[in-house]
C-alpha positions in Angstrom: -25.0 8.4 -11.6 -24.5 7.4 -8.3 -27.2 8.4 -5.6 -26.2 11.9 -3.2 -27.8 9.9 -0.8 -24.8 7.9 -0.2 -22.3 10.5 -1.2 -19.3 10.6 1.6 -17.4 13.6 1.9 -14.2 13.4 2.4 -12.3 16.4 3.9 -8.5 16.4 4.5 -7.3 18.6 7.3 -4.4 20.6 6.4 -2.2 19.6 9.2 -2.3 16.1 8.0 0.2 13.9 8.4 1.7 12.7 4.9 3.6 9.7 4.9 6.5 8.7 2.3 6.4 4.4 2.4 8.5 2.1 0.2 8.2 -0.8 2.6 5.6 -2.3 3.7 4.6 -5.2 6.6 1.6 -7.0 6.3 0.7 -8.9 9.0 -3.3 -10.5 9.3 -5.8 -11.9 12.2 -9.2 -13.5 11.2 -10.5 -10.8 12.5 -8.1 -7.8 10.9 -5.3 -6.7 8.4 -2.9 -4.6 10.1 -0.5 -3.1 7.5 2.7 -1.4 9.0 4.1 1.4 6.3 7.8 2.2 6.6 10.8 4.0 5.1 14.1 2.0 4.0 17.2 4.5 3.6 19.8 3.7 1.2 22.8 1.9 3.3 20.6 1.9 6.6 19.9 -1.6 7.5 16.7 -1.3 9.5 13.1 -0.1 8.5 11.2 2.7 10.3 7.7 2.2 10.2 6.2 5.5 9.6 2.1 4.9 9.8 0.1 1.6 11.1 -3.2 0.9 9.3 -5.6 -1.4 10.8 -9.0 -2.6 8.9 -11.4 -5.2 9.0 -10.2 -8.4 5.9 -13.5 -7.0 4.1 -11.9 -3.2 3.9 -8.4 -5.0 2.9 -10.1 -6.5 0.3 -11.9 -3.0 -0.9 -8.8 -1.4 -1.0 -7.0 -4.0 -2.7 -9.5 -3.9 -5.7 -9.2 0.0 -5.4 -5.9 -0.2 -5.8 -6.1 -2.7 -8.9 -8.4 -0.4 -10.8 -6.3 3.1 -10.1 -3.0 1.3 -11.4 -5.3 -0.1 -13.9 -6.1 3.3 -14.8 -2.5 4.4 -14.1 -1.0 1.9 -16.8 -3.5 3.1 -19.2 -2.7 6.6 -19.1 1.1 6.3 -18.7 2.4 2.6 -19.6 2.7 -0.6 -18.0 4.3 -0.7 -14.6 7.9 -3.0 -15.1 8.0 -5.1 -12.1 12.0 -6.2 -11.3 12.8 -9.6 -12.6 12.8 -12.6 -9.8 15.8 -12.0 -8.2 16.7 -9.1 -9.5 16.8 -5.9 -6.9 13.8 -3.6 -7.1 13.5 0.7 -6.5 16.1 1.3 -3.5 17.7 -2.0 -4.3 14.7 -3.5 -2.5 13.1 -7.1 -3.5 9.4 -7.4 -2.3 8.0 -10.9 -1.6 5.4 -12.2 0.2 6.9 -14.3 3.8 6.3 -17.8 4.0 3.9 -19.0 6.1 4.9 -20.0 9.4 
């Protein structure tokens, strides 16, 4: 059990902004992760970026092992998550990769 002691409550406001994203930027410092989350439309050739999240690398990596185990727990309840083949076009015709380094 954990300890009330460190219990956060979290309250959502119900003005709220939600945000719809199926693109994402990702773009780093050594000092932060700044994550831009857009919306691609169907035959519109430009992203709009919707919401800007900014955390410390240490937070990036939180949320990326948060995210791991609720798709973990996801995939468990309601199958395995089919990634598109290399090459092929993903939701919305998108293909995600990761940008070289430059």
């Amino acid at each position: 059990m954990s300890d009330p002691s460190k219990t956060i409550r979290v309250e959502i406001p119900p003005n709220v902004p939600v945000v719809y994203a199926n693109f994402a930027v990702i773009n780093h410092s050594s000092s932060e992760v700044v994550i831009d989350l857009a919306q691609l439309l169907p035959n519109v050739p430009h992203a709009r970026v919707q919401a800007r999240v900014i955390m410390t690398p240490v937070n990036a990596k939180a949320l990326l092992q948060a995210l791991q185990a609720n798709l973990a727990k996801y995939e468990a309840r309601f199958g395995e998550i089919q990634l598109p083949r290399e090459g092929d076009p993903g939701p919305g015709g998108l293909v995600w990769r990761v940008a070289p380094e430059e």
